[in-house]
mmCIF file of the N, C-alpha and C atoms, coordinates in Angstrom:
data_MODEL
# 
_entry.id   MODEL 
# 
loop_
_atom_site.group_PDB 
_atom_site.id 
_atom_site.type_symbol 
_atom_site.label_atom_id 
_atom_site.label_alt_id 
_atom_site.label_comp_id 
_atom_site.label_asym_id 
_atom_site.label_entity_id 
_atom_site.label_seq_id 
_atom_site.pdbx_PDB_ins_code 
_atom_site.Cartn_x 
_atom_site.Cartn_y 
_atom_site.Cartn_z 
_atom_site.occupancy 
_atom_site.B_iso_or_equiv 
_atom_site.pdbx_formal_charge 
_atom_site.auth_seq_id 
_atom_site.auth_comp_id 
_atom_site.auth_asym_id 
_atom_site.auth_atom_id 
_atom_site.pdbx_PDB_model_num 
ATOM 1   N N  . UNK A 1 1  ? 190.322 -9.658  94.041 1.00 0.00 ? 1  UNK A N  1 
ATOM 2   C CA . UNK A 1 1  ? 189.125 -10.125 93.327 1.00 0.00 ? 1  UNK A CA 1 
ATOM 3   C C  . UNK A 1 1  ? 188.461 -8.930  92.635 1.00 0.00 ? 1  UNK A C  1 
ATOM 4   N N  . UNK A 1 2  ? 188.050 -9.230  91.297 1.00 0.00 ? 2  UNK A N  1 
ATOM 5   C CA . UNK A 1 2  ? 187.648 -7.953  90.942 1.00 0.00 ? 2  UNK A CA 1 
ATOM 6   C C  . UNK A 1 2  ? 186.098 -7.720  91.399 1.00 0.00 ? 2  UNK A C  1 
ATOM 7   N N  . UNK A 1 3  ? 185.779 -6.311  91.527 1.00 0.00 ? 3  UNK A N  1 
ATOM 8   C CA . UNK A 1 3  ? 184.733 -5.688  91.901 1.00 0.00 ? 3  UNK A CA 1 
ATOM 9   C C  . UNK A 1 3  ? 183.697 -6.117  91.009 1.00 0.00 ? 3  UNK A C  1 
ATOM 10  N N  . UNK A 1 4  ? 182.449 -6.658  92.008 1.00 0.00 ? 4  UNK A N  1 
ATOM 11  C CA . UNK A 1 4  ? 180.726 -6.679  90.955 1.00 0.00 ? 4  UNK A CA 1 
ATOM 12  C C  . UNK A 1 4  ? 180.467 -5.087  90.734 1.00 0.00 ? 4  UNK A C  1 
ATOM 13  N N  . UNK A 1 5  ? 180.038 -5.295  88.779 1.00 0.00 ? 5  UNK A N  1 
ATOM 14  C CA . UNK A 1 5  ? 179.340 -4.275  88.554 1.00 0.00 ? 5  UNK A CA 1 
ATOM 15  C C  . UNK A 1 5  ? 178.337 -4.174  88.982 1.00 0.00 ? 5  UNK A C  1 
ATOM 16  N N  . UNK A 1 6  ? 177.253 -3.016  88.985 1.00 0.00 ? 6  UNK A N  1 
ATOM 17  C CA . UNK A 1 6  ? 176.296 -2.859  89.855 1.00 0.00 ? 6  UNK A CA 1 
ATOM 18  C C  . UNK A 1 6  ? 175.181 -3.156  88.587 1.00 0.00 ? 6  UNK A C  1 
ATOM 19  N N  . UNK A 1 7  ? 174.095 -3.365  88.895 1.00 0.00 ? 7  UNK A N  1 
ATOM 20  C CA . UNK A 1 7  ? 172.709 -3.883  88.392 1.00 0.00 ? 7  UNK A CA 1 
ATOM 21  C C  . UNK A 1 7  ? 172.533 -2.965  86.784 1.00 0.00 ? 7  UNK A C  1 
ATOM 22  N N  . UNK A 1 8  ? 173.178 -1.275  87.827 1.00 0.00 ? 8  UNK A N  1 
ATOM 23  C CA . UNK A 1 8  ? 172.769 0.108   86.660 1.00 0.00 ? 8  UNK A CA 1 
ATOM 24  C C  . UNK A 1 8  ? 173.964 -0.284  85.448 1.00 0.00 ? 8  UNK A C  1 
ATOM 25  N N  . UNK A 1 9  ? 174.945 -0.825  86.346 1.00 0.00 ? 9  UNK A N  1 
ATOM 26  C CA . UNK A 1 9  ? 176.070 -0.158  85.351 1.00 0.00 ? 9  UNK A CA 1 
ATOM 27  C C  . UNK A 1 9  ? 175.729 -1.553  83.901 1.00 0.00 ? 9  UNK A C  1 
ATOM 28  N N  . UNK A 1 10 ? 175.348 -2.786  84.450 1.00 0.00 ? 10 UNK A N  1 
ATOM 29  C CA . UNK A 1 10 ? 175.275 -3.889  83.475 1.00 0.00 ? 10 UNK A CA 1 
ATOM 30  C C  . UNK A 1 10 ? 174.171 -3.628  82.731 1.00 0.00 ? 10 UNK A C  1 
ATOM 31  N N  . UNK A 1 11 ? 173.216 -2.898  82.812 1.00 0.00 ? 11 UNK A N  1 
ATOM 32  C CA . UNK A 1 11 ? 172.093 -2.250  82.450 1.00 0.00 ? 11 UNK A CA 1 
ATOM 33  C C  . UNK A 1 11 ? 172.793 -1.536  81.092 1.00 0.00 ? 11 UNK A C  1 
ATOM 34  N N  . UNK A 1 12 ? 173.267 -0.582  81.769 1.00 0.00 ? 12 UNK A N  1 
ATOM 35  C CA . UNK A 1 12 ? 173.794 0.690   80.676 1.00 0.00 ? 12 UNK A CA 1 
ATOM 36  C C  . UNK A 1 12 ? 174.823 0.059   79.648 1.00 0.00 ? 12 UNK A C  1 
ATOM 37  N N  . UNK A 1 13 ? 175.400 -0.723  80.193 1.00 0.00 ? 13 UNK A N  1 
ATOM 38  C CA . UNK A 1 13 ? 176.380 -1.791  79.222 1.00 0.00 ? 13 UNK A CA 1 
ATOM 39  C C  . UNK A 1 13 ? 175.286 -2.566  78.269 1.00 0.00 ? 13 UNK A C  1 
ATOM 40  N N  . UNK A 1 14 ? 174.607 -3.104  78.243 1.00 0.00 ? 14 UNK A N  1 
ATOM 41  C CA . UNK A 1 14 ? 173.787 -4.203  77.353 1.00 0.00 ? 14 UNK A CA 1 
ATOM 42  C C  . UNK A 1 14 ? 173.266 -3.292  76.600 1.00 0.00 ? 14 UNK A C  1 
ATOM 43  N N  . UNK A 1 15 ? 173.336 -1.526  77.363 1.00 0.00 ? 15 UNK A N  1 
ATOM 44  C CA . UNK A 1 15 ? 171.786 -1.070  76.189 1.00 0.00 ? 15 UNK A CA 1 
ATOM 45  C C  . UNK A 1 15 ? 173.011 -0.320  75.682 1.00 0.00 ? 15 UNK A C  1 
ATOM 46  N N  . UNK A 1 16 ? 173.761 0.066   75.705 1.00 0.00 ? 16 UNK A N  1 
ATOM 47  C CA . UNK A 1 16 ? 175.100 0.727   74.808 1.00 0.00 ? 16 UNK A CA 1 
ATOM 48  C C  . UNK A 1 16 ? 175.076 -0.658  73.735 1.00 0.00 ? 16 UNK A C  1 
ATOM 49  N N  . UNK A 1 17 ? 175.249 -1.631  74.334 1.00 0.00 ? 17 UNK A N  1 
ATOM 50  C CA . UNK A 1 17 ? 175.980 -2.915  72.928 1.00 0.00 ? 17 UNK A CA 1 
ATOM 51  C C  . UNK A 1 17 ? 174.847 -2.810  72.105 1.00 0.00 ? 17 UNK A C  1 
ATOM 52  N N  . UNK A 1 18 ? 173.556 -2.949  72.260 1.00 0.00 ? 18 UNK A N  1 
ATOM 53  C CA . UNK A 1 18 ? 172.398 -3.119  71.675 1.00 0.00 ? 18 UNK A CA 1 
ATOM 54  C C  . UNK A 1 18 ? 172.331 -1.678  70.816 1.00 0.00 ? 18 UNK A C  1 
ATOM 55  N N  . UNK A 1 19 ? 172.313 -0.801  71.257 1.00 0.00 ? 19 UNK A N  1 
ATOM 56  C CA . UNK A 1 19 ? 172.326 0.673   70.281 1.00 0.00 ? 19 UNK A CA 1 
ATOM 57  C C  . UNK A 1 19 ? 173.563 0.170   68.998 1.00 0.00 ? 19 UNK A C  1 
ATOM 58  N N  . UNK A 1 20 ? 174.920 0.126   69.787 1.00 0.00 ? 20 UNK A N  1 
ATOM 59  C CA . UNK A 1 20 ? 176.181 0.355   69.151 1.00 0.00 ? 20 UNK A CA 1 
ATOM 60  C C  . UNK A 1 20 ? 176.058 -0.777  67.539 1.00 0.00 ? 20 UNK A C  1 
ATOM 61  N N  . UNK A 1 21 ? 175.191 -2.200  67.990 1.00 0.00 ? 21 UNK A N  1 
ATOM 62  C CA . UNK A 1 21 ? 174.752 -2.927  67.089 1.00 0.00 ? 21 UNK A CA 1 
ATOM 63  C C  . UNK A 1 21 ? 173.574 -2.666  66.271 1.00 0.00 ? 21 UNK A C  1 
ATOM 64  N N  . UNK A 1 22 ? 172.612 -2.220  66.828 1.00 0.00 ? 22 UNK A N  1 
ATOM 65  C CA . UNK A 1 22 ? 171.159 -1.515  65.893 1.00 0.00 ? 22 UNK A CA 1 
ATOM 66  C C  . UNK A 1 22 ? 172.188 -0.878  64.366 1.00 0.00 ? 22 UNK A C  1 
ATOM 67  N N  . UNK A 1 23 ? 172.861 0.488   65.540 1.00 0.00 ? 23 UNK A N  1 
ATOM 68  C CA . UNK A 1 23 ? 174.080 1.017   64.215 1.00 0.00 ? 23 UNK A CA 1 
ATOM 69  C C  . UNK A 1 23 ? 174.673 0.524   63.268 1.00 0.00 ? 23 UNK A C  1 
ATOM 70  N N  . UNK A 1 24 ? 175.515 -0.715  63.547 1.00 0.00 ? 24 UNK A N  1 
ATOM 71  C CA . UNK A 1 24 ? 176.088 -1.609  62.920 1.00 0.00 ? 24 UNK A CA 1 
ATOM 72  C C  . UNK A 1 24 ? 175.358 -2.557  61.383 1.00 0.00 ? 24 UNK A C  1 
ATOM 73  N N  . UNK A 1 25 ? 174.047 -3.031  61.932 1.00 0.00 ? 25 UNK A N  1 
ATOM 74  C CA . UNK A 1 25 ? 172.684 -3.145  61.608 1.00 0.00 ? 25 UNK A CA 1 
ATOM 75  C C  . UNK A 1 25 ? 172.359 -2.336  60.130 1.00 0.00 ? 25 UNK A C  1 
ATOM 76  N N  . UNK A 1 26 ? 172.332 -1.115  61.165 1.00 0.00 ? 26 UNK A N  1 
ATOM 77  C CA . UNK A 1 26 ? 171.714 -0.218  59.484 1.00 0.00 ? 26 UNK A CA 1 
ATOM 78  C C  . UNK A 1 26 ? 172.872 0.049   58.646 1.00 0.00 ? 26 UNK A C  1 
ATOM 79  N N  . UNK A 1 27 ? 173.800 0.369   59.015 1.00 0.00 ? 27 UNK A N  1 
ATOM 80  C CA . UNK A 1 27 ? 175.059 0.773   58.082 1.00 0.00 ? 27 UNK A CA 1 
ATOM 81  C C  . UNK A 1 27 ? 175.044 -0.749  57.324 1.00 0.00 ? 27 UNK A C  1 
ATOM 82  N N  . UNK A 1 28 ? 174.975 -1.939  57.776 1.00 0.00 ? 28 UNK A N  1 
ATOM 83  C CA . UNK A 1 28 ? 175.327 -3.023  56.906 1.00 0.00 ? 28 UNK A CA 1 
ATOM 84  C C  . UNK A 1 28 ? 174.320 -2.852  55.561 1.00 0.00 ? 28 UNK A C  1 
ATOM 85  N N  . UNK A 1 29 ? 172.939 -2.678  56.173 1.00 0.00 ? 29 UNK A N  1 
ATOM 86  C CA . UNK A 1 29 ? 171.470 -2.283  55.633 1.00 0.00 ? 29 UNK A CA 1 
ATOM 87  C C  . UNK A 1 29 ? 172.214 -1.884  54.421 1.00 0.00 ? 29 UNK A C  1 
ATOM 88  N N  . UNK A 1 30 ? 172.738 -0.613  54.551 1.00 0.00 ? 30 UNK A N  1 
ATOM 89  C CA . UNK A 1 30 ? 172.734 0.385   53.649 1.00 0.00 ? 30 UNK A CA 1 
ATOM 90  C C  . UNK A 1 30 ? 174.125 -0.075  52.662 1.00 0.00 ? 30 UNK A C  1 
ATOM 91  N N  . UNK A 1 31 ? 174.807 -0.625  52.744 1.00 0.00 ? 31 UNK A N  1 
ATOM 92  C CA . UNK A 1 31 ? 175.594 -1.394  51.914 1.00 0.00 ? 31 UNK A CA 1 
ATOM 93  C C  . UNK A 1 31 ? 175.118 -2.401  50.888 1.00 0.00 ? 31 UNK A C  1 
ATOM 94  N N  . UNK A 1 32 ? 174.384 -3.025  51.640 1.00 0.00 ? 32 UNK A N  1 
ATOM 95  C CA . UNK A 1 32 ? 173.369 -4.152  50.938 1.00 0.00 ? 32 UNK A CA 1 
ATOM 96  C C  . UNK A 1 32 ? 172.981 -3.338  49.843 1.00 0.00 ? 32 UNK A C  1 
ATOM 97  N N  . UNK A 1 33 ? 171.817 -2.539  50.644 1.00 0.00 ? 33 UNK A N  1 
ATOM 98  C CA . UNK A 1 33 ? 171.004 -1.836  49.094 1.00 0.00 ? 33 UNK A CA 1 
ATOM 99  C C  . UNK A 1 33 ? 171.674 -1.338  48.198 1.00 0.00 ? 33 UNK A C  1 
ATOM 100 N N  . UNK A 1 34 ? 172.961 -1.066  48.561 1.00 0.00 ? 34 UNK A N  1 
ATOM 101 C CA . UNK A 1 34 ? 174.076 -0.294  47.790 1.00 0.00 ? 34 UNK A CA 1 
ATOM 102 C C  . UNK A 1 34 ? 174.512 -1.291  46.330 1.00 0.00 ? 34 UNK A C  1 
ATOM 103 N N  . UNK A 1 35 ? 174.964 -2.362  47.106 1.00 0.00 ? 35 UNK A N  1 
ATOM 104 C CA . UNK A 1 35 ? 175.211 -3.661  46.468 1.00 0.00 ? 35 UNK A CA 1 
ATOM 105 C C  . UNK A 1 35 ? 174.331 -4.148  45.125 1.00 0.00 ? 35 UNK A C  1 
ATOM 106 N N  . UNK A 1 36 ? 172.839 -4.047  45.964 1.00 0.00 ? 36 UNK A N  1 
ATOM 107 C CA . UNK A 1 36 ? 171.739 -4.744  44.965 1.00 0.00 ? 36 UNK A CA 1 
ATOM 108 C C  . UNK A 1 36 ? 171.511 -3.778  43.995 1.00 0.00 ? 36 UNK A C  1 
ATOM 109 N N  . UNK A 1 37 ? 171.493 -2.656  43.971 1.00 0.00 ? 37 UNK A N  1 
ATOM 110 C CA . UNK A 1 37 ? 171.505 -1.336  43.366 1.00 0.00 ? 37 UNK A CA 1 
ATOM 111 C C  . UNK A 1 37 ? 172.594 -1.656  42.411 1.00 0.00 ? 37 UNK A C  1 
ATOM 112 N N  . UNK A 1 38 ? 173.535 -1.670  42.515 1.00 0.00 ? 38 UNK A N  1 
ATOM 113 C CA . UNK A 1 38 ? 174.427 -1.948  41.367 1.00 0.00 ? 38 UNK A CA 1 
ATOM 114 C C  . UNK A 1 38 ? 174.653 -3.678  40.757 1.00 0.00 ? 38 UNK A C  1 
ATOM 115 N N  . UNK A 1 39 ? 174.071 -4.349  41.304 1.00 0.00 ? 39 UNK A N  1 
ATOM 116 C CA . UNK A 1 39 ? 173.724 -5.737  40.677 1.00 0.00 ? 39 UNK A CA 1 
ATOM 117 C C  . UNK A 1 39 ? 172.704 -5.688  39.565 1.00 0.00 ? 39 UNK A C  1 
ATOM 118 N N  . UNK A 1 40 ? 171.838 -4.515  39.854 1.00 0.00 ? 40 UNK A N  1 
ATOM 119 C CA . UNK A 1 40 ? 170.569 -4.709  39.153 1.00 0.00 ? 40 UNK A CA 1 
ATOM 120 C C  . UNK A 1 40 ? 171.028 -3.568  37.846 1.00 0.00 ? 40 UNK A C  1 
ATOM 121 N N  . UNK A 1 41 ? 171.738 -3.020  38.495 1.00 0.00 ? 41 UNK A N  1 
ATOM 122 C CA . UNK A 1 41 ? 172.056 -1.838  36.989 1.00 0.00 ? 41 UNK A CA 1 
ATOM 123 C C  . UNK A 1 41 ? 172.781 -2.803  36.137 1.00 0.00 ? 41 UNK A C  1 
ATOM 124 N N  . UNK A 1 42 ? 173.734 -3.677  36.332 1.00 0.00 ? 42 UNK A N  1 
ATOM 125 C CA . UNK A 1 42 ? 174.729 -4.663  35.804 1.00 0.00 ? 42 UNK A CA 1 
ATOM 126 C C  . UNK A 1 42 ? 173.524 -5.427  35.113 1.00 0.00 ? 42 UNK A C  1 
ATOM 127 N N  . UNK A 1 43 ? 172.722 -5.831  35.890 1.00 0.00 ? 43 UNK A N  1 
ATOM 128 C CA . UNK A 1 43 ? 171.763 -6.838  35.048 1.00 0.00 ? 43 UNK A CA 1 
ATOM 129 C C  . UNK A 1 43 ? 170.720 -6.297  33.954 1.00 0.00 ? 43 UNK A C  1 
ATOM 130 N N  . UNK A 1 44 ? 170.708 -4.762  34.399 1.00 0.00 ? 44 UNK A N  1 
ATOM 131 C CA . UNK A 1 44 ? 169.816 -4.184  33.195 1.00 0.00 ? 44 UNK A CA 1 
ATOM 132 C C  . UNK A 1 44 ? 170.906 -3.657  31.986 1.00 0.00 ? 44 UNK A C  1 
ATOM 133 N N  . UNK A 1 45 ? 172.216 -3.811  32.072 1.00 0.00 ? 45 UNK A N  1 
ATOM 134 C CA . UNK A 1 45 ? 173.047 -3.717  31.355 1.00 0.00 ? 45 UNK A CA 1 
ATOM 135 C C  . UNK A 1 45 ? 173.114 -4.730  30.619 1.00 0.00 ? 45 UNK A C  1 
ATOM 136 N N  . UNK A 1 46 ? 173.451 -5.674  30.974 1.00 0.00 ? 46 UNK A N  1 
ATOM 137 C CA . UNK A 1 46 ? 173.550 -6.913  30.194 1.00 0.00 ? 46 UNK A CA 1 
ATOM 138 C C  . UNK A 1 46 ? 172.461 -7.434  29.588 1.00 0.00 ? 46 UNK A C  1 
ATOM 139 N N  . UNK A 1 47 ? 171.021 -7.483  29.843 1.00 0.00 ? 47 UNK A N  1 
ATOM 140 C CA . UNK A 1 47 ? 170.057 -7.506  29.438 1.00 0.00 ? 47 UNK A CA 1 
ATOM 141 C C  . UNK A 1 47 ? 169.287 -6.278  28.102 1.00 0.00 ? 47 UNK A C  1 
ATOM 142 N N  . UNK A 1 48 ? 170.087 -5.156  27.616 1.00 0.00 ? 48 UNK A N  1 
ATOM 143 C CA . UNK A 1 48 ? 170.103 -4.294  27.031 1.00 0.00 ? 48 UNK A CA 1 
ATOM 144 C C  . UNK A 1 48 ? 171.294 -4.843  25.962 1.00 0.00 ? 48 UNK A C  1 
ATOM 145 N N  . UNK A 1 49 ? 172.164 -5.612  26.198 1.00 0.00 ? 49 UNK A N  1 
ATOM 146 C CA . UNK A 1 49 ? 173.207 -5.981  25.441 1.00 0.00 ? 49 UNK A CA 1 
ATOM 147 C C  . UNK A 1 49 ? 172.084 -7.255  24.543 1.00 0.00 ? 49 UNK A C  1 
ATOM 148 N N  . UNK A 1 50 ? 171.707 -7.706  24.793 1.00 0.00 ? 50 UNK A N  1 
ATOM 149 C CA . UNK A 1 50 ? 170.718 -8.983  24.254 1.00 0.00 ? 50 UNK A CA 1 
ATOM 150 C C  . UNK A 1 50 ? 171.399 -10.198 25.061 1.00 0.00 ? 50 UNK A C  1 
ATOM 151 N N  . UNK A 1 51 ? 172.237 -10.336 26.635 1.00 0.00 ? 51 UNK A N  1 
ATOM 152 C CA . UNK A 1 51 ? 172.409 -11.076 27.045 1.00 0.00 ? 51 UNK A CA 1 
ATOM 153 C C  . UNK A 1 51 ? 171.039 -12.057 27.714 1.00 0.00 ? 51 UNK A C  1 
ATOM 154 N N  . UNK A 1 52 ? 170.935 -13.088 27.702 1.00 0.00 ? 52 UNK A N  1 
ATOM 155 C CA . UNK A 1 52 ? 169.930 -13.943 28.197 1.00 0.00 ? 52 UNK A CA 1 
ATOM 156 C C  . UNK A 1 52 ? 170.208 -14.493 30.128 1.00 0.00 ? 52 UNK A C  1 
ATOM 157 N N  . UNK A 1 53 ? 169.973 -13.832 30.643 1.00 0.00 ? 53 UNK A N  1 
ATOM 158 C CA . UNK A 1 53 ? 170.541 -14.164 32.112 1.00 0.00 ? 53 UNK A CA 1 
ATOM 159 C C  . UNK A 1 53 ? 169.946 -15.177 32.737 1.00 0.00 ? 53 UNK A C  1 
ATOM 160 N N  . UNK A 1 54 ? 168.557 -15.674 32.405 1.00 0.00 ? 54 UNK A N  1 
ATOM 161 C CA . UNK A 1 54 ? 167.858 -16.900 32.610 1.00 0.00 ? 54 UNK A CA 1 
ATOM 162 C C  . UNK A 1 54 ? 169.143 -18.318 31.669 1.00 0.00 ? 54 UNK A C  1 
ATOM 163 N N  . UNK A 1 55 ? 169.070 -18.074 30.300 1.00 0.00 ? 55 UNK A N  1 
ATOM 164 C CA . UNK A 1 55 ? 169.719 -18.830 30.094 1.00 0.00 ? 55 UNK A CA 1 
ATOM 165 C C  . UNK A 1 55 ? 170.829 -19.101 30.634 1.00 0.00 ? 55 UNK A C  1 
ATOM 166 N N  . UNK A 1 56 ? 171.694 -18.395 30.950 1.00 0.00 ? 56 UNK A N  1 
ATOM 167 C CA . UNK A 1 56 ? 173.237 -18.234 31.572 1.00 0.00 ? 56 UNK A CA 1 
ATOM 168 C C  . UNK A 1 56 ? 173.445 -19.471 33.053 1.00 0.00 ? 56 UNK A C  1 
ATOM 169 N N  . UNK A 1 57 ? 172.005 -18.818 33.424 1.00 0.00 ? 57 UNK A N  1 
ATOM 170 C CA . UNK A 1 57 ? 172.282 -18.922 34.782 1.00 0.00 ? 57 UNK A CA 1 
ATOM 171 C C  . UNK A 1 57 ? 171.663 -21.045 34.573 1.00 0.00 ? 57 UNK A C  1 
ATOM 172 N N  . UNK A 1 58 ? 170.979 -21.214 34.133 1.00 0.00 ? 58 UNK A N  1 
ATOM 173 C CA . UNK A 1 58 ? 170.790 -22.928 33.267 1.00 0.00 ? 58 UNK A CA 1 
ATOM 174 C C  . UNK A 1 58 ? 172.242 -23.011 33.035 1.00 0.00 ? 58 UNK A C  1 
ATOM 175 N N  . UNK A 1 59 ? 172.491 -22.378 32.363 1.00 0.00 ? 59 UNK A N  1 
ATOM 176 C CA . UNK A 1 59 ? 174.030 -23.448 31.842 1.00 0.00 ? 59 UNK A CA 1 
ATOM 177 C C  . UNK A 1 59 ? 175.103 -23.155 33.236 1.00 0.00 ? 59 UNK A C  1 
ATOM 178 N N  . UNK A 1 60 ? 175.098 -22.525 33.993 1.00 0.00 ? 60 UNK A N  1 
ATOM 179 C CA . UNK A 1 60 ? 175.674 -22.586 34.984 1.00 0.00 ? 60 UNK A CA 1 
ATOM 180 C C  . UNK A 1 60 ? 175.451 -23.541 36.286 1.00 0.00 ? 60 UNK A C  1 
ATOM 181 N N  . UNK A 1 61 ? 174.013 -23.804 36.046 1.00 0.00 ? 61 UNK A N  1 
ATOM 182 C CA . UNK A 1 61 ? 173.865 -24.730 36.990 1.00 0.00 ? 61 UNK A CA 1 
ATOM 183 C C  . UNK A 1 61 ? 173.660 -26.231 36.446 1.00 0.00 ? 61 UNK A C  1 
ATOM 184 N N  . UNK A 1 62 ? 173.643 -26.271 35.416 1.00 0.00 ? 62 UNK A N  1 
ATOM 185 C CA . UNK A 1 62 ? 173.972 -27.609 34.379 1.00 0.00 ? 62 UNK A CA 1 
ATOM 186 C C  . UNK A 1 62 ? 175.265 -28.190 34.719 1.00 0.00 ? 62 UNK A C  1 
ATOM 187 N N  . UNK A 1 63 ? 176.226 -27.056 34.396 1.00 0.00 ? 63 UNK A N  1 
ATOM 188 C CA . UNK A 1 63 ? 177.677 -27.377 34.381 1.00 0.00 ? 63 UNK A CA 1 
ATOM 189 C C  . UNK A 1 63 ? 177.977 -28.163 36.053 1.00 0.00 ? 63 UNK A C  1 
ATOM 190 N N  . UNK A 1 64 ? 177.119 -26.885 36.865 1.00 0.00 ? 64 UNK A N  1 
ATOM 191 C CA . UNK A 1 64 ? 177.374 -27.627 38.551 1.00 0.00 ? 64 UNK A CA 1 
ATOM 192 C C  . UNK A 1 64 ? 177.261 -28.703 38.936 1.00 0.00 ? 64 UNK A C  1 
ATOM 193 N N  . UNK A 1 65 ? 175.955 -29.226 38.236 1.00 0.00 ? 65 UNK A N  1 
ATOM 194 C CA . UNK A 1 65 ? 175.303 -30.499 38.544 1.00 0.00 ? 65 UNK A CA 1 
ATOM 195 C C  . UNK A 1 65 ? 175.983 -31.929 37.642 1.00 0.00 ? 65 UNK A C  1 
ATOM 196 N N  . UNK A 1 66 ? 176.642 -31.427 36.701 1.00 0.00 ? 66 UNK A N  1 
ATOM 197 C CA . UNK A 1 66 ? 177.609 -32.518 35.980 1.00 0.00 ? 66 UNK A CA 1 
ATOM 198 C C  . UNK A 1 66 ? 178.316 -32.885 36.695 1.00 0.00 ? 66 UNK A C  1 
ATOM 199 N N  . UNK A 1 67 ? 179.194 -31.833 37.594 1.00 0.00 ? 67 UNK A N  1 
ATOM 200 C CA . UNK A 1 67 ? 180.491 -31.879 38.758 1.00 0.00 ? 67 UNK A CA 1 
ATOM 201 C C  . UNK A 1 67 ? 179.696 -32.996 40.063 1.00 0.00 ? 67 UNK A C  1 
ATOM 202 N N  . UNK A 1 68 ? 179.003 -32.920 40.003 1.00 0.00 ? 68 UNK A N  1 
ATOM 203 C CA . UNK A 1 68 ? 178.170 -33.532 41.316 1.00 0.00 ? 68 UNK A CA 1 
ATOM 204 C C  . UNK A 1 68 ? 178.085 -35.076 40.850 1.00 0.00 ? 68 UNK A C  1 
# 
């Protein structure tokens, strides 16, 4: 039968997973902003082109709602 961990050791286990995830957490964080950061340069690109992204995004959801 396997051995009970002790009170400390399930202790030190939950607060290791909880750190090891906080980590996990911010690194995702920091991808994100990474992400939106270059969504928004794309959109100030295209918006410098004389693209209309309000309009775009109407005819995209026009087209959706036909399908429906």
């Amino acid at each position: 039968m396997a051995e009970k961990q002790s009170k400390d050791e399930q202790v030190g286990f939950h607060k290791g997973a909880l750190t090891t995830l906080a980590n996990e957490r911010n690194e995702l964080l920091k991808i994100i902003n990474i992400v939106e950061q270059l969504m928004q340069a794309h959109v100030k690109a295209l918006k410098e082109l004389g693209v209309d992204l309000e309009k775009e995004a109407k005819k995209a959801k026009a087209k959706l709602e036909e399908k429906v």
